[in-house]
KEVODREN-343880 format. One line per 3 residues: their letters; for each residue x, y, z of C-alpha. Coordinates in nm, 3 decimals. Layout:
BEGIN
A	X,Y,Z  ...
This chain:
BEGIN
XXX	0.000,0.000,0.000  0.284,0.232,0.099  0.459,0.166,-0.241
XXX	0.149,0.267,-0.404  0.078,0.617,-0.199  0.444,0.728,-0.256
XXX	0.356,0.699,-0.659  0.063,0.857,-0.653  0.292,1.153,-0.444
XXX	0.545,1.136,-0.696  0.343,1.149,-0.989  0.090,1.471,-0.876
XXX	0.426,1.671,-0.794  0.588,1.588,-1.163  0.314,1.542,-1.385
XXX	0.235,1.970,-1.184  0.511,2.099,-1.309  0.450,1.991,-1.677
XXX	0.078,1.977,-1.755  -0.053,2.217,-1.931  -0.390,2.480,-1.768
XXX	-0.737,2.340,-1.729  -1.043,2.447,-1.662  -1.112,2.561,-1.355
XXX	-1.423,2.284,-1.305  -1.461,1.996,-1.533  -1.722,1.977,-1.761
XXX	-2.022,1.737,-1.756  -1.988,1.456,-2.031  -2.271,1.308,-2.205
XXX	-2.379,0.868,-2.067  -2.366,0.644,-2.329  -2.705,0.517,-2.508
XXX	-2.795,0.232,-2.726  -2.727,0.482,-2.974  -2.419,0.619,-2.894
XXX	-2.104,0.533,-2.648  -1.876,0.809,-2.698  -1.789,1.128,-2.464
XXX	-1.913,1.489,-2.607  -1.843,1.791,-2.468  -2.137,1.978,-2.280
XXX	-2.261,2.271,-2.410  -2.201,2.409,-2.047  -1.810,2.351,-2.113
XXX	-1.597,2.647,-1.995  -1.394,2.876,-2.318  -1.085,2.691,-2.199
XXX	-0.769,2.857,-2.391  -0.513,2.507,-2.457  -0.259,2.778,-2.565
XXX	-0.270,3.142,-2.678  -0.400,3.040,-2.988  -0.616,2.712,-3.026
XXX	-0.947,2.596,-2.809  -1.083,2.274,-2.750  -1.304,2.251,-3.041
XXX	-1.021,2.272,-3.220  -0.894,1.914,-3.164  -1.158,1.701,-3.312
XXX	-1.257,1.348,-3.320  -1.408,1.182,-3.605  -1.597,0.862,-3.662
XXX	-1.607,0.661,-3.920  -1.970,0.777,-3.953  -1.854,1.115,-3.971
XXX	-1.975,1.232,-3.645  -1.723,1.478,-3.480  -1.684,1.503,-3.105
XXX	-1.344,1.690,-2.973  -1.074,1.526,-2.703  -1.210,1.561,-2.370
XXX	-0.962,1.587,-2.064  -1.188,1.708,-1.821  -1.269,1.407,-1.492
XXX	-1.622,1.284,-1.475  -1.811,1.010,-1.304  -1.769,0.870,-1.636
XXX	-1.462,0.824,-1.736  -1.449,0.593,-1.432  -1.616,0.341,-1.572
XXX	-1.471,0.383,-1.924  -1.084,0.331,-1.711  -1.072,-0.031,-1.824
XXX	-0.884,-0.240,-2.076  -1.108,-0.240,-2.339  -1.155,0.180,-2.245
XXX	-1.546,0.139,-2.279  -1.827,0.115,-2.044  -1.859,-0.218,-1.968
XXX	-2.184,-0.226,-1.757  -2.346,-0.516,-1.987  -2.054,-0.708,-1.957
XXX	-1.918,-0.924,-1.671  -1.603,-0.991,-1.665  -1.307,-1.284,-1.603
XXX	-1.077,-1.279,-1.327  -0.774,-1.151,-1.510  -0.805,-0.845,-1.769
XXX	-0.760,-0.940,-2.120  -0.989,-1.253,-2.087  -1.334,-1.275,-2.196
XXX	-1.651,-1.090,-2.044  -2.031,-1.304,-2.017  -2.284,-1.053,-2.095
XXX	-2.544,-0.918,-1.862  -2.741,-0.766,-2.167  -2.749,-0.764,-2.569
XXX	-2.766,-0.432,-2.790  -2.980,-0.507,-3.133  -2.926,-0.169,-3.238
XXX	-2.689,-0.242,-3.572  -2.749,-0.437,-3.919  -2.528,-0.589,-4.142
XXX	-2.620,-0.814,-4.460  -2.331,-1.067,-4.372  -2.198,-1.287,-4.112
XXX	-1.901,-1.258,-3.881  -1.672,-1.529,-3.836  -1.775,-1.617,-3.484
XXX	-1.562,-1.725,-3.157  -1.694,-1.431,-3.015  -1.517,-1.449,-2.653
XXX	-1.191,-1.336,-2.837  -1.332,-1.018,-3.022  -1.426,-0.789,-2.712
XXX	-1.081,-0.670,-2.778  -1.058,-0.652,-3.164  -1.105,-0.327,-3.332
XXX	-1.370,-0.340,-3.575  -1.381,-0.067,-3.867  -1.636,0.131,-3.583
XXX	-1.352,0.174,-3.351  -1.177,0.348,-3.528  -1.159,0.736,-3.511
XXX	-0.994,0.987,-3.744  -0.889,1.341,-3.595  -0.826,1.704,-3.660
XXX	-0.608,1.898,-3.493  -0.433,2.231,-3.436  -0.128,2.118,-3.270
XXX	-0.008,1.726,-3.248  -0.181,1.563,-2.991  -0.098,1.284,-2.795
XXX	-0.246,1.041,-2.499  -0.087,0.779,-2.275  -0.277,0.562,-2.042
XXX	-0.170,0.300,-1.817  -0.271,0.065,-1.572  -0.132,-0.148,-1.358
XXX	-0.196,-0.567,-1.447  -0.288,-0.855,-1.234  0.009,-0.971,-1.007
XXX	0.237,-0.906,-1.269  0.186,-0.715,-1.611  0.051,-0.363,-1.689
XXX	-0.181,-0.222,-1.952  -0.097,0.074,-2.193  -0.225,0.233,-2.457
XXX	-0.002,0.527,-2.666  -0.203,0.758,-2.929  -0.004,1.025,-3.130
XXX	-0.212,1.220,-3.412  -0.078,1.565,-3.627  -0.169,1.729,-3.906
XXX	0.082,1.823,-4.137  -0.116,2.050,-4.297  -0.450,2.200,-4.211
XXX	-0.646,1.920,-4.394  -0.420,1.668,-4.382  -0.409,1.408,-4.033
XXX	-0.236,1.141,-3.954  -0.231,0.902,-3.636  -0.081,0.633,-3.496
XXX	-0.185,0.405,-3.171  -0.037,0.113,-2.982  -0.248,-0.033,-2.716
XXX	-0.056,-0.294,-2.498  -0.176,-0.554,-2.247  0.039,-0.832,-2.043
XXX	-0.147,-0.987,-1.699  -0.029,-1.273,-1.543  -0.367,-1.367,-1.368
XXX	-0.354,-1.466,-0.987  -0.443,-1.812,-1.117  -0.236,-2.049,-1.354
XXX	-0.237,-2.064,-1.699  -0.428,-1.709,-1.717  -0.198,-1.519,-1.900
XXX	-0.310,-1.204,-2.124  -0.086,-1.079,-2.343  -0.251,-0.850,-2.605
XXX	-0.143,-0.633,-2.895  -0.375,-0.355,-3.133  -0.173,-0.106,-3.359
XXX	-0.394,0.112,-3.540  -0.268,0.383,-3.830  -0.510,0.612,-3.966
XXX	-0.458,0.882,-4.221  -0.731,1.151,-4.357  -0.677,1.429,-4.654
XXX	-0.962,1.664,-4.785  -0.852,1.931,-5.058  -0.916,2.295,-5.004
XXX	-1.239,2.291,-5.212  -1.405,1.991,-5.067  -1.390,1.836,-5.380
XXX	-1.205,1.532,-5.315  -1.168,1.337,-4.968  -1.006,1.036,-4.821
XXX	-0.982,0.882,-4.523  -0.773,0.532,-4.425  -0.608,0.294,-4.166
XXX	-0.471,-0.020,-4.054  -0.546,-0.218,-3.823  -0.237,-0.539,-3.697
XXX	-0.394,-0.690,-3.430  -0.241,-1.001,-3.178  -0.516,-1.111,-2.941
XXX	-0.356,-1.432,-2.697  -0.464,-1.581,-2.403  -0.377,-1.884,-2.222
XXX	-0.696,-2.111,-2.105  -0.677,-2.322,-1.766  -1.061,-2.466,-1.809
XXX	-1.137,-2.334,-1.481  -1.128,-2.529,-1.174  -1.233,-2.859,-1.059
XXX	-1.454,-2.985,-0.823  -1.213,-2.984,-0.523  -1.047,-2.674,-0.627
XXX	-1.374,-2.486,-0.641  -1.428,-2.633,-0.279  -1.114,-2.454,-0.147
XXX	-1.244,-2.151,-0.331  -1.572,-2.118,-0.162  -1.515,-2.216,0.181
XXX	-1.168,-1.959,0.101  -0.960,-2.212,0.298  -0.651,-2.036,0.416
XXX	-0.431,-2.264,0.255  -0.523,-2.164,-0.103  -0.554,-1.729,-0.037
XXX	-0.279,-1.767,-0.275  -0.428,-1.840,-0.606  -0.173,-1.991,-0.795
XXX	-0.158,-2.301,-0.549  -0.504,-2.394,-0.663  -0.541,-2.646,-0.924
XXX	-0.652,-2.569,-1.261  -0.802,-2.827,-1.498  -0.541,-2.773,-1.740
XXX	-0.209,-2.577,-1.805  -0.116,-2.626,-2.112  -0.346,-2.451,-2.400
XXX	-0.378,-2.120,-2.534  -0.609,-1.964,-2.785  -0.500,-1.652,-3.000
XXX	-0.688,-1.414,-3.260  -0.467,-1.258,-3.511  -0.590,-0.985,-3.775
XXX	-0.482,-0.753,-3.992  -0.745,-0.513,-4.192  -0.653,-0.224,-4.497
XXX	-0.973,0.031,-4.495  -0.968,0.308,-4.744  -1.268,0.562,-4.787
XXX	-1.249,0.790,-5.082  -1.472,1.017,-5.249  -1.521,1.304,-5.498
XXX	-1.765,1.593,-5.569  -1.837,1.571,-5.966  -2.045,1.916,-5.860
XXX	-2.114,2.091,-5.553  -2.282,2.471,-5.513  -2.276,2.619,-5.148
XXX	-2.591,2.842,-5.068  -2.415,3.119,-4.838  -2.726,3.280,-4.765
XXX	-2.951,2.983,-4.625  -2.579,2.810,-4.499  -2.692,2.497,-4.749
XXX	-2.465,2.271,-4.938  -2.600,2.076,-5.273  -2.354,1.845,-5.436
XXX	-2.341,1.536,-5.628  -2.065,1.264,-5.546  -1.917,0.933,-5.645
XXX	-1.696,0.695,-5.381  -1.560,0.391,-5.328  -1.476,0.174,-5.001
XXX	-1.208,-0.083,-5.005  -1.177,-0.308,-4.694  -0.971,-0.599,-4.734
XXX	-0.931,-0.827,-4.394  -0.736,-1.120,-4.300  -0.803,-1.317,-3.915
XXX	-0.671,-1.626,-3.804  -0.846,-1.818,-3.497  -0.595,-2.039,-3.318
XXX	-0.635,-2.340,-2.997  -0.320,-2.506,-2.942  -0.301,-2.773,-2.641
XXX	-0.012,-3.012,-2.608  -0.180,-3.308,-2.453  -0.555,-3.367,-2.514
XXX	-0.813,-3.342,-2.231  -1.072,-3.565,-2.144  -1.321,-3.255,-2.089
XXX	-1.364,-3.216,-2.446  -1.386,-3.582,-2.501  -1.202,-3.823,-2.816
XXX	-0.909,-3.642,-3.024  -0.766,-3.756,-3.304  -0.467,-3.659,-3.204
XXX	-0.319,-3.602,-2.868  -0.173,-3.325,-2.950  -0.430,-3.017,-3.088
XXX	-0.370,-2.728,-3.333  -0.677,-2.593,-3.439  -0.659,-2.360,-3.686
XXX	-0.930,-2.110,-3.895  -0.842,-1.857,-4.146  -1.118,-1.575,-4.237
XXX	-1.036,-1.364,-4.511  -1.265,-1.119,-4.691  -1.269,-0.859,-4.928
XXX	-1.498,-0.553,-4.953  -1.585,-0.305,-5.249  -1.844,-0.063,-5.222
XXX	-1.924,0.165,-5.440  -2.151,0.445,-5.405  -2.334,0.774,-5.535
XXX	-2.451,1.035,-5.367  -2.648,1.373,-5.390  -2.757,1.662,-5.152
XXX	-2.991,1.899,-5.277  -3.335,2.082,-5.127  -3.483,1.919,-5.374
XXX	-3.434,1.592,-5.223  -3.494,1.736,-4.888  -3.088,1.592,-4.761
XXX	-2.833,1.336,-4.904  -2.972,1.045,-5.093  -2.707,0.762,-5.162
XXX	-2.722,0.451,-5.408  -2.436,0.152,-5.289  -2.366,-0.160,-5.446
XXX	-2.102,-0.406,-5.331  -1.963,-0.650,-5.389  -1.805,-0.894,-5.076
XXX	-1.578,-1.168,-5.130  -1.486,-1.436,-4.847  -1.296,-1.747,-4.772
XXX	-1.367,-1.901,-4.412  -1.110,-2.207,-4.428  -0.938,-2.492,-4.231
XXX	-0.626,-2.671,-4.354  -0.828,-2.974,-4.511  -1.130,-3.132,-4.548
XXX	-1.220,-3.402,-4.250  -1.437,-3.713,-4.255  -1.642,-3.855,-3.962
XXX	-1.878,-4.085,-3.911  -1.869,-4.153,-4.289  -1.948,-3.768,-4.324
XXX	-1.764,-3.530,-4.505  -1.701,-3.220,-4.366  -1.578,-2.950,-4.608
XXX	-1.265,-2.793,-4.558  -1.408,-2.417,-4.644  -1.699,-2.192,-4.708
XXX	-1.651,-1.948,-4.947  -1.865,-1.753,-5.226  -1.910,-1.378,-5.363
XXX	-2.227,-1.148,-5.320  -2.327,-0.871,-5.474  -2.557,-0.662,-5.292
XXX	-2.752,-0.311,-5.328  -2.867,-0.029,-5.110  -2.953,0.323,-5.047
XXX	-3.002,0.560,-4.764  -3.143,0.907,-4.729  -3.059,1.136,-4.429
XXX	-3.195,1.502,-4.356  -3.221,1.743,-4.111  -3.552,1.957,-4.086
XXX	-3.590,2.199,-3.814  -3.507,2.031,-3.470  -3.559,1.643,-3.657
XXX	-3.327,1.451,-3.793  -3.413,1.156,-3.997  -3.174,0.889,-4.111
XXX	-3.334,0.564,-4.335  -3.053,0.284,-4.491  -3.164,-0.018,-4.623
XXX	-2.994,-0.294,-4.873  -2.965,-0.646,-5.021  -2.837,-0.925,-5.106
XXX	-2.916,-1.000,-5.499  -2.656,-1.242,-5.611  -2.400,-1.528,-5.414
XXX	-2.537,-1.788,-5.178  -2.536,-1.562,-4.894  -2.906,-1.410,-4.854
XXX	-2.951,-1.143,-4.663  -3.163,-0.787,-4.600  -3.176,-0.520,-4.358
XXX	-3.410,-0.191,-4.317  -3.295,0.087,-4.025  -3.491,0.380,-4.033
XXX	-3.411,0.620,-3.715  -3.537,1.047,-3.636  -3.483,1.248,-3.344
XXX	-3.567,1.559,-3.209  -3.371,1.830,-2.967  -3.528,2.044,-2.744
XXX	-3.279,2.299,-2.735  -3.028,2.245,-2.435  -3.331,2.048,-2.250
XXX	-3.346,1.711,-2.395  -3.335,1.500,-2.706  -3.523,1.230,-2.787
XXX	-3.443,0.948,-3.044  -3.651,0.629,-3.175  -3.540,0.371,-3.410
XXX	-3.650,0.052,-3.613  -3.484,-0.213,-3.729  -3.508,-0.504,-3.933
XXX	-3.233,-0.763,-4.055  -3.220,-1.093,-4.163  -2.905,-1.281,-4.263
XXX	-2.682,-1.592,-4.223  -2.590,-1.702,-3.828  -2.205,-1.652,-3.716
XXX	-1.970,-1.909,-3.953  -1.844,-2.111,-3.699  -2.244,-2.199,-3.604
XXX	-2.245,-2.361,-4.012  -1.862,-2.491,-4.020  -1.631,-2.605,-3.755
XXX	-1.293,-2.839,-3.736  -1.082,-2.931,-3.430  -0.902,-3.232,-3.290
XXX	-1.164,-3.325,-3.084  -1.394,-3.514,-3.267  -1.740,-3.377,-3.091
XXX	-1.617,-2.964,-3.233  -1.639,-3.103,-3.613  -1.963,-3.026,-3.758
XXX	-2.147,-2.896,-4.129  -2.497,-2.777,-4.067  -2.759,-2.583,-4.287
XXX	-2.872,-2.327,-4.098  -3.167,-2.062,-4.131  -3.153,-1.678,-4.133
XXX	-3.116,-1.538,-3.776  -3.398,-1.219,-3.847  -3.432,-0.947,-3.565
XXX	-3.692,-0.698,-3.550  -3.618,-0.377,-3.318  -3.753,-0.061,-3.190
XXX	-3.535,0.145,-3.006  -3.601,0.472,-2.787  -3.358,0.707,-2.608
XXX	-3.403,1.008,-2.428  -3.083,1.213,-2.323  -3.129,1.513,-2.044
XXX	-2.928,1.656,-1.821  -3.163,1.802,-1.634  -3.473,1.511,-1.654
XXX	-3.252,1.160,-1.696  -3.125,0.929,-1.938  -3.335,0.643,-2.059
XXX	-3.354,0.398,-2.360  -3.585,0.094,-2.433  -3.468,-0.147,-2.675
XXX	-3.783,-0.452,-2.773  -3.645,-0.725,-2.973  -3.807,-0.997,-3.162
XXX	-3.557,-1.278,-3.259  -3.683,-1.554,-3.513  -3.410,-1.893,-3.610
XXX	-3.183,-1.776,-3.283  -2.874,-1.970,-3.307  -2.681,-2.089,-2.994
XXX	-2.448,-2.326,-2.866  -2.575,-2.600,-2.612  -2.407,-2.878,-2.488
XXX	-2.558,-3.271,-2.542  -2.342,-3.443,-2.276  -2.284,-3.207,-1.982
XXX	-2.185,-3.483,-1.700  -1.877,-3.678,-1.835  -1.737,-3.423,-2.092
XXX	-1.860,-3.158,-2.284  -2.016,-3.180,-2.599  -2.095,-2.841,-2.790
XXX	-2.351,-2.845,-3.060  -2.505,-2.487,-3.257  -2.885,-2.532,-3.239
XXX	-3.115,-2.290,-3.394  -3.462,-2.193,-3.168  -3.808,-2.323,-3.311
XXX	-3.978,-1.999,-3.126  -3.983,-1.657,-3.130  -3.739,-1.438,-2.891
XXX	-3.935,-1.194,-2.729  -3.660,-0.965,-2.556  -3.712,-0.608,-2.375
XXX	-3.461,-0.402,-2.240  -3.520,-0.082,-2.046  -3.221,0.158,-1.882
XXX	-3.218,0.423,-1.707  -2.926,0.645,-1.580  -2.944,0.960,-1.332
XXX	-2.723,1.136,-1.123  -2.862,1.306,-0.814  -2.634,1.617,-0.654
XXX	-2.647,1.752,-0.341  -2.322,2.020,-0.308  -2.023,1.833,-0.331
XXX	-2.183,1.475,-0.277  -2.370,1.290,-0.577  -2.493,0.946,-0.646
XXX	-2.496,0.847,-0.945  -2.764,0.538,-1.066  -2.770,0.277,-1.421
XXX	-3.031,0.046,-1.392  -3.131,-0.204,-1.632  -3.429,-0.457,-1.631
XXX	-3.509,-0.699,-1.867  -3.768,-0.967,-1.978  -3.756,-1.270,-2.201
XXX	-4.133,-1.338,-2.282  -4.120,-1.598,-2.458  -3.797,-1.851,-2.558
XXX	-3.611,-1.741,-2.193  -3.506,-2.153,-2.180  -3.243,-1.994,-2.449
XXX	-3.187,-1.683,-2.421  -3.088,-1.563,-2.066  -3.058,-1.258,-1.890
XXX	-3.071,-1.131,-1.584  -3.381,-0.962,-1.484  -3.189,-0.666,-1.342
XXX	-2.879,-0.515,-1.320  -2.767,-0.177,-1.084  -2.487,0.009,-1.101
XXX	-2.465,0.282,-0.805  -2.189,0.545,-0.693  -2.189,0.774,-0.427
XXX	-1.893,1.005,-0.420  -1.771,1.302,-0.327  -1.539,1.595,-0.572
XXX	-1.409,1.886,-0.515  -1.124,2.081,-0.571  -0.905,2.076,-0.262
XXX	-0.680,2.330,-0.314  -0.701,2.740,-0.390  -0.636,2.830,-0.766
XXX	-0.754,2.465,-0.874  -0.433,2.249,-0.866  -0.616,1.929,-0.798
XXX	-0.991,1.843,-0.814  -1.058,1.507,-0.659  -1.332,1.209,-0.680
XXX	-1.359,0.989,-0.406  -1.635,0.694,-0.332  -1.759,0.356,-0.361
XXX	-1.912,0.175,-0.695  -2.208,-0.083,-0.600  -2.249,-0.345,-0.928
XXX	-2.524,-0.565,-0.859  -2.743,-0.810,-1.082  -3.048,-1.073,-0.999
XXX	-2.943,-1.448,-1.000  -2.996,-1.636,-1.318  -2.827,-1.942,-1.525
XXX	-2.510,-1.749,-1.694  -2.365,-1.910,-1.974  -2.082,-2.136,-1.946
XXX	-1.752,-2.074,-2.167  -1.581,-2.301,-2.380  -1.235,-2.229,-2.488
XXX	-1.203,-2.468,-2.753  -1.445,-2.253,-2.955  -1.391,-1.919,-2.763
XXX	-1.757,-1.955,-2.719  -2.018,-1.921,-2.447  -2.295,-2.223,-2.420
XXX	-2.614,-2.308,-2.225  -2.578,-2.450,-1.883  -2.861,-2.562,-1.622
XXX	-2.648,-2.682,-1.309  -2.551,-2.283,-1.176  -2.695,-1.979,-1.140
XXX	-2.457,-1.690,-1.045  -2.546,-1.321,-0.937  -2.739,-1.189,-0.664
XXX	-2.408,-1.060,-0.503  -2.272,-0.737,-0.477  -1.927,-0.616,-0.580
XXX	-1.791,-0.314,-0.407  -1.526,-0.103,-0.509  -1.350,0.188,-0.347
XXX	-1.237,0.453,-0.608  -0.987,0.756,-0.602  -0.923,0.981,-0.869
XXX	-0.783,1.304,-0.932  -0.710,1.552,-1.167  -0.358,1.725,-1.182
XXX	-0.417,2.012,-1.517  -0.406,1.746,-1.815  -0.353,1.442,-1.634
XXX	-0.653,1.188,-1.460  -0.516,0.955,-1.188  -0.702,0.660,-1.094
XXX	-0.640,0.438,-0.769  -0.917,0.190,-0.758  -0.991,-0.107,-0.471
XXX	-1.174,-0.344,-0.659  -1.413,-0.600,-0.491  -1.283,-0.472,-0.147
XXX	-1.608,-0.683,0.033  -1.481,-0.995,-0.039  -1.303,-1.027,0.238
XXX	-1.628,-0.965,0.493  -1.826,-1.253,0.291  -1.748,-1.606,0.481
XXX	-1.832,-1.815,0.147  -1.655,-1.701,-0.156  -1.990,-1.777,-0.425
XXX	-1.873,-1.461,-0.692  -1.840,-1.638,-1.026  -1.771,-1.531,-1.387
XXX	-1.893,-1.851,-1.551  -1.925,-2.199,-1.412  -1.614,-2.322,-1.288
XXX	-1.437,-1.946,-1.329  -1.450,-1.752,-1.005  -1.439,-1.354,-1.041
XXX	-1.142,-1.163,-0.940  -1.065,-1.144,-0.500  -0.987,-0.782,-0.400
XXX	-0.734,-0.624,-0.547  -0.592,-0.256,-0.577  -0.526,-0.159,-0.937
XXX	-0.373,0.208,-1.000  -0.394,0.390,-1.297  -0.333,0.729,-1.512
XXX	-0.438,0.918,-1.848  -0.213,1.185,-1.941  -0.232,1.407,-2.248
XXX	-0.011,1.640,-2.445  -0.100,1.924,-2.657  0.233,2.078,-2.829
């Protein structure tokens, strides 16, 4: 503990002297919603001058939507919860032991469509940047960001971000994020690596514009199976013998799984004719583009000596191996005028894959093919507008060629009250193929080999959100789910057996939220809550009924002339018992158990964090009430205990040249 105080000392008295101003109180920063998970700044943000001659809304963000926030280094309630490895709010999601592992999930978002399938082994891609993850920038000055965090008894996390602009429409970035955790059990080792590159260019008239990256990504963690049965009985009855985790016996030592992937995205259109209306502030144009996504991922579970667990190998010695490797064309044409009352765009694409093992396998006197791979060619359009205080966005495409068969419809408006609230509903409809592995799968063990025919997985969604500051954030998200696909296992007492099934009834799935933050002077307590139903098919698809997150804390600035503004309180995460999925690592893939139900148990932690100018410290005791419970019953998954309390410290420090 003493080791950790003197750093935190060291670090406020350094990181003083070379920070740069701030404002005198942070600004308030915007919850996420099923609609949108990034920081803004509030409109109630103090003129804060970065140097003599830039502001803040000069150093923008950029989606790949083309949304534009700005960096944000003011300390909020938060960016608390965002202070993680993955640097998003995890609420839904409930994690492993050791950072870098998987998360189960406490709640599902329908709130996206696509017209093809992913790959699947979905455990491994909470870390993965996807083509949404990636931002583009704009700024006056280069810009950097370092964050850190200590790791799990040994390890750390880090994550480096550098962007310029070498001219004043020209950007270029480049990121690194980091992880290594050794786990306080065995064989639990993270080790983690994302480099992303991004480059944008628009020319001085606006005709032409580009934007790019690359993504080289090396996703590896070892898998211990959990514990067995006497090994979970020292766990729960926390014999004294075994406070050290790494005595306790694992089920196995000696496999790893890994997700490698490396993606080339380039964005690129021009203006064949554009007109700007000074007088109304309009813009008319009419524009051609192209997308280009090309993306190569390799799945990987090694294990040197087979397990019974699984049951029969062919080998006793496994190296499973998938490759996924697509390519993406769109291209598109687009045209803003009053006439059409906003942009209306035409797309076609085209979108070749491969999703392949090594060689084709035989079993039982069945063939199962070494690959799935095809073209499709699919068309679309969209329309968005603004009018007054709506805004109404419609997309919809599909699939007209290749054996892939697929369709989605999302049509979305809002409306802003001014400062006082804004309100948002969507609908959605999609319908296409269930994740690959669910159709195809090889491995050494013979019961993960399987070729099925599978039916469209088709969601229908409404979504509604309302954002305000001053009433309270809330979104409801009701989900119909026909031809669910899931993973259940056949022979759950002597070894497992994982099969992909596909649900004869309908899903009926709502999910309501609600987040407010109640202030009395310096104290506030701020509340998520979630509930959710499953009408009808909940022997599938599971939830918990509800799920709480609650923080009281105090902040303040302690000091005269604002050298330090502090947060200090306790986090309360709480969700009802019901029968969590269990994990497989063979497939990196979560499956329906009966035998456990986990939840009902709260996890405390203890939080401090400060702000020194452009620098956030974090010094965080997680799960500090285990040690008052008698039985240790906090679980993960089946068979994968949560994390004991630990004290994790942490910073995020930016530069502005």
């Amino acid at each position: 503990m003493q080791k950790y105080l003197f750093s935190l000392l060291i670090l406020f008295f350094s990181i003083g002297i070379h920070s740069q101003n701030v404002p005198t109180r942070p600004a308030s920063v915007e919850l996420g919603s099923e609609f949108s998970q990034r920081d803004t700044i509030d409109d109630r943000m103090i003129d804060v001058q970065l140097s003599g001659k830039t502001h803040y809304t000069d150093y923008k963000v950029i989606s790949y939507k083309g949304d534009t926030t700005y960096i944000d280094t003011t300390l909020v309630i938060n960016k608390d919860y965002k202070f993680n490895y993955l640097r998003k709010d995890n609420f839904e999601l409930l994690p492993f032991h050791n950072q870098g592992q998987t998360f189960n999930s406490l709640g599902y978002n329908f709130s996206e469509v696509s017209l093809f399938p992913n790959m699947g082994n979905r455990a491994m891609h909470f870390n993965y940047y996807e083509i949404a993850d990636i931002d583009y920038y704009k700024v006056a000055t280069p810009t950097s960001e370092l964050a850190y965090r200590t790791g799990l008894q040994q390890g750390q996390f880090l994550d480096a971000f550098l962007t310029f602009n070498t001219s004043e429409r020209q950007n270029v970035s480049i990121a690194y994020k980091g992880l290594r955790s050794l786990g306080k059990y065995r064989s639990s080792l993270s080790s983690h690596g994302n480099m992303r590159f991004t480059y944008s260019y628009q020319t001085k008239n606006d005709a032409y514009g580009v934007k790019a990256h690359i993504a080289a990504q090396d996703l590896t963690n070892d898998q211990n199976g959990g514990l067995p049965e006497l090994s979970l009985e020292y766990f729960e009855t926390k014999n004294p013998n075994f406070r050290d985790r790494g005595r306790i016996e694992t089920n196995f030592s000696d496999a790893s799984s890994a997700l490698r992937g490396n993606r080339y995205y380039l964005e690129h259109d021009y203006k064949i004719w554009q007109r700007n209306d000074t007088v109304r502030n309009k813009k008319s144009y009419l524009k051609v583009g192209h997308i280009f996504n090309y993306e190569r991922k390799h799945y990987y579970y090694t294990q040197e000596s087979a397990n019974d667990l699984f049951g029969d190998a062919f080998d006793t010695k496994t190296k499973d191996k998938l490759n996924y490797i697509t390519l993406q064309n769109d291209a598109f044409l687009a045209l803003k005028s009053p006439l059409v009352l906003g942009e209306v765009q035409f797309k076609a694409t085209h979108f070749n894959y491969n999703y392949n093992y090594n060689s084709a396998a035989e079993l039982g006197g069945v063939l199962i093919p070494p690959s799935i791979k095809d073209n499709s060619v699919s068309v679309g359009g969209s329309w968005h507008t603004n009018f007054k205080k709506f805004n109404i966005n419609v997309e919809t495409a599909t699939t007209v060629a290749g054996k892939l068969v697929g369709n989605y419809f999302k049509g979305s408006a809002s409306f802003k009250q001014d400062s006082l609230f804004t309100f948002k509903g969507a609908i959605l409809i999609n319908s296409k193929s269930p994740n690959l592995n669910f159709t195809l799968n090889q491995s050494n063990y013979i019961n993960y080999n399987w070729s099925n025919s599978l039916k469209n997985e088709r969601t229908r969604t409404l979504l509604f959100d309302l954002k305000s500051d001053r009433i309270l954030n809330a979104s409801a998200q009701i989900t119909q789910i026909d031809n669910y696909t899931y993973f259940n296992d056949i022979t759950p007492i002597e070894s497992t057996n994982i099969k992909p099934f596909q649900a004869d009834k309908t899903i009926n799935y709502l999910k309501l939220k609600v987040s407010r933050e109640l202030r009395l002077g310096k104290f506030a307590l701020d509340n998520t809550i979630m509930y959710q139903k499953v009408a009808q098919g909940s022997s599938v698809f599971r939830v918990p009924e509800l799920v709480t997150r609650n923080t009281l804390y105090f902040a303040d600035h302690l000091f005269k002339g604002d050298p330090l503004y502090l947060q200090t309180g306790v986090t309360l995460k709480y969700f009802t018992k019901y029968y969590v999925n269990s994990y497989n690592p063979v497939l990196s893939e979560f499956y329906l158990q009966n035998e456990q139900e986990i939840g009902g148990y709260p996890v405390l932690d203890f939080f401090i964090n400060a702000q020194v100018q452009r620098t956030r410290l974090y010094l965080k005791f997680e799960h500090f009430n285990s040690g008052f419970v008698k039985t240790a019953n906090y679980y993960s998954a089946p068979n994968y205990p949560y994390r004991d309390f630990v004290i994790r410290f942490g910073l995020v420090w930016n530069f502005f040249i």
